[in-house]
C-alpha positions as CSV (number, residue, x, y, z in Angstrom):
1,X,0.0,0.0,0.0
2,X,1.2,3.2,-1.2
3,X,1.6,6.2,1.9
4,X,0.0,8.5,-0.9
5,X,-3.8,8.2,-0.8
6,X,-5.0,10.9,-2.6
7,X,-5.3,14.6,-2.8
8,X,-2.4,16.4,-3.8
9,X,0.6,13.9,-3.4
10,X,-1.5,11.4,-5.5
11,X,-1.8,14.4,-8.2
12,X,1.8,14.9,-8.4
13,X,2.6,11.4,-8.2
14,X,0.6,10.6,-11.3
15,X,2.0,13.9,-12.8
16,X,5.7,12.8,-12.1
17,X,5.2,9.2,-13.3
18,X,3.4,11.2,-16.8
19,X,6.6,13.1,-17.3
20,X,9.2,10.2,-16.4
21,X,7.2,7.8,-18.7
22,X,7.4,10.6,-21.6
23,X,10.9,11.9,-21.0
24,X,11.9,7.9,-21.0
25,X,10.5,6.8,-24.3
26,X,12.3,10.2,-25.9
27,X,15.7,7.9,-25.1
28,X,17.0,6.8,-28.0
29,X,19.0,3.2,-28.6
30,X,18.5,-0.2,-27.2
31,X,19.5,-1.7,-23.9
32,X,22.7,-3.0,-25.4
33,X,24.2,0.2,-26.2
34,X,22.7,2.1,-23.3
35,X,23.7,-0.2,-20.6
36,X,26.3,0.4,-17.8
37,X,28.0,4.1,-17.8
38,X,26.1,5.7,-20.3
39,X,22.7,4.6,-19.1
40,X,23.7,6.1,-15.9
41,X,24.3,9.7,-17.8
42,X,21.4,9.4,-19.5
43,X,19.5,8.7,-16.8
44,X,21.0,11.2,-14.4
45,X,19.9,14.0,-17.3
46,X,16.3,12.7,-17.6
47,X,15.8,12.7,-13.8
48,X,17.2,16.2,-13.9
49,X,15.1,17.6,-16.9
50,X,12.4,15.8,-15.0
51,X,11.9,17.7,-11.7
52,X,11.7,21.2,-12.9
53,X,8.6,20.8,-15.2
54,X,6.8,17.8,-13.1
55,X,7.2,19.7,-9.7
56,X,5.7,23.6,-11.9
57,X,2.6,21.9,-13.7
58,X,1.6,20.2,-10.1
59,X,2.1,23.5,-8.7
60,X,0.1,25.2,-11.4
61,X,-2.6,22.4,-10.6
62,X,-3.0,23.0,-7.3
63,X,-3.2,26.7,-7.5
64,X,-5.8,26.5,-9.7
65,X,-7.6,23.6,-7.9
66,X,-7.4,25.9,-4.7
67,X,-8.4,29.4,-5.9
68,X,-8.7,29.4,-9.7
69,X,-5.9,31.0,-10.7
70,X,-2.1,30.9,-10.7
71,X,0.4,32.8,-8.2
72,X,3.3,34.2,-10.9
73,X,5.0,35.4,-8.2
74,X,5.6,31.9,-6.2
75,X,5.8,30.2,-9.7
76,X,8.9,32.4,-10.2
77,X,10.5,31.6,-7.1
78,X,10.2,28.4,-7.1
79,X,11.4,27.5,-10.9
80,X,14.6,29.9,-9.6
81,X,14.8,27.5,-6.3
82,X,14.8,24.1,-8.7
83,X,17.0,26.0,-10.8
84,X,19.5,27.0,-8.4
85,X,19.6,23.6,-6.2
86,X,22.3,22.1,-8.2
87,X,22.5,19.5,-5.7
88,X,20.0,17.2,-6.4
89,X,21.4,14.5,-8.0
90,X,24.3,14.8,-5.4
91,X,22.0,14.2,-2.8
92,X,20.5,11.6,-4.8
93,X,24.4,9.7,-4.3
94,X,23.8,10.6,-0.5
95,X,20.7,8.7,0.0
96,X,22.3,6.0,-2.4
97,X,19.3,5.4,-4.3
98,X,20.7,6.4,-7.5
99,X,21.1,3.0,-8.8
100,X,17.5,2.4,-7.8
101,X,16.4,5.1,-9.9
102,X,18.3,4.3,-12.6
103,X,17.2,1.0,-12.8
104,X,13.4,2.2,-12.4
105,X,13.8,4.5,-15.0
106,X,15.6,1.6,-17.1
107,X,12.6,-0.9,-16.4
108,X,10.1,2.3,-17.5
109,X,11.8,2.6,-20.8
110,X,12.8,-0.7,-22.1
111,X,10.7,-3.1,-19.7
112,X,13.4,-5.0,-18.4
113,X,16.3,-5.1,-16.0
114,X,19.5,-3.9,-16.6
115,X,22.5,-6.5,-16.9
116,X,24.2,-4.9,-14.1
117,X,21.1,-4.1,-12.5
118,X,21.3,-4.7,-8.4
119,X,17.4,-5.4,-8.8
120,X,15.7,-7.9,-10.9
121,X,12.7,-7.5,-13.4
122,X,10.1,-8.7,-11.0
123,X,11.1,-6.2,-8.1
124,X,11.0,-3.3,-10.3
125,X,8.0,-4.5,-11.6
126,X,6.1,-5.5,-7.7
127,X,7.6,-1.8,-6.4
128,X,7.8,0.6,-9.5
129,X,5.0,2.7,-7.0
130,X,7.2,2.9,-4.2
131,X,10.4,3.8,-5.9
132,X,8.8,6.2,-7.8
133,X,6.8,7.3,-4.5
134,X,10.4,7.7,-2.6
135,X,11.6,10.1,-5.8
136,X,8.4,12.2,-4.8
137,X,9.3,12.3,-1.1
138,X,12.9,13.7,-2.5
139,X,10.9,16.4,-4.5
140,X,8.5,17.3,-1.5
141,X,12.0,18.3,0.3
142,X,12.6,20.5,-2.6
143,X,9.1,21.7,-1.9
144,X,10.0,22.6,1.5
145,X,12.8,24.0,1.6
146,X,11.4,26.7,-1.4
147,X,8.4,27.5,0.4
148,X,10.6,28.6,3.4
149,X,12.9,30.8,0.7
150,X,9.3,32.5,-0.5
């Protein structure tokens, strides 16, 4: 069972997993050649490219749902907060879940496990939801940290 029920987590989660299965089939090449090194830089740019525009149309979402029309202003500062946190991915080495995402995001885009993949087809497949869930968790700390900053 996922800890998101519904509301606006469940929003952004679906939003996120939209983007992520988008910006995923946009990756050229088979497994083969993407495997190892290079599926790791490909990745790492996807998840990067991802945040930004999943986290501001789930913003823009929820201030519409909740009043009807759109804060510029806090739209503004938080695209500059994403912008400026140049971090993420290093915290994403902290946590040492980087290997989880990029086999997630490898099992999205070709439906199968990497060959040096630390988690097999049938995990990724059984807790897709939760790994993706635990990315959103990283972006909620993004979310928190910019609403302090406006």
């Amino acid at each position: 069972m996922l800890a998101i029920h519904g509301g606006p987590r469940l929003r952004l989660l679906l939003i996120t997993f939209q983007h992520l299965e988008m910006e995923a089939r946009n990756v050229s090449g088979s497994f083969q050649l993407l495997d190892g090194i290079r599926w790791s830089e490909v990745s790492v740019m996807l998840i990067d490219s991802l945040i930004e525009p999943a986290f501001m149309k789930w913003i823009e979402e929820e201030q519409a749902l909740e009043n009807g029309k759109i804060d510029e202003k806090l739209m503004m500062v938080i695209s500059r907060k994403i912008k400026e946190d140049n971090g993420i991915l290093k915290r994403f080495n902290r946590l040492g879940k980087v290997e989880l995402y990029l086999d997630l995001l490898f099992f999205i885009r070709f439906g199968s496990a990497r060959s040096d993949s630390y988690f097999d087809t049938k995990f990724l497949a059984e807790n897709g939801a939760r790994i993706l869930e635990d990315l959103l968790s990283f972006m909620f700390s993004i979310d928190k940290r910019t609403s302090k900053a406006a």
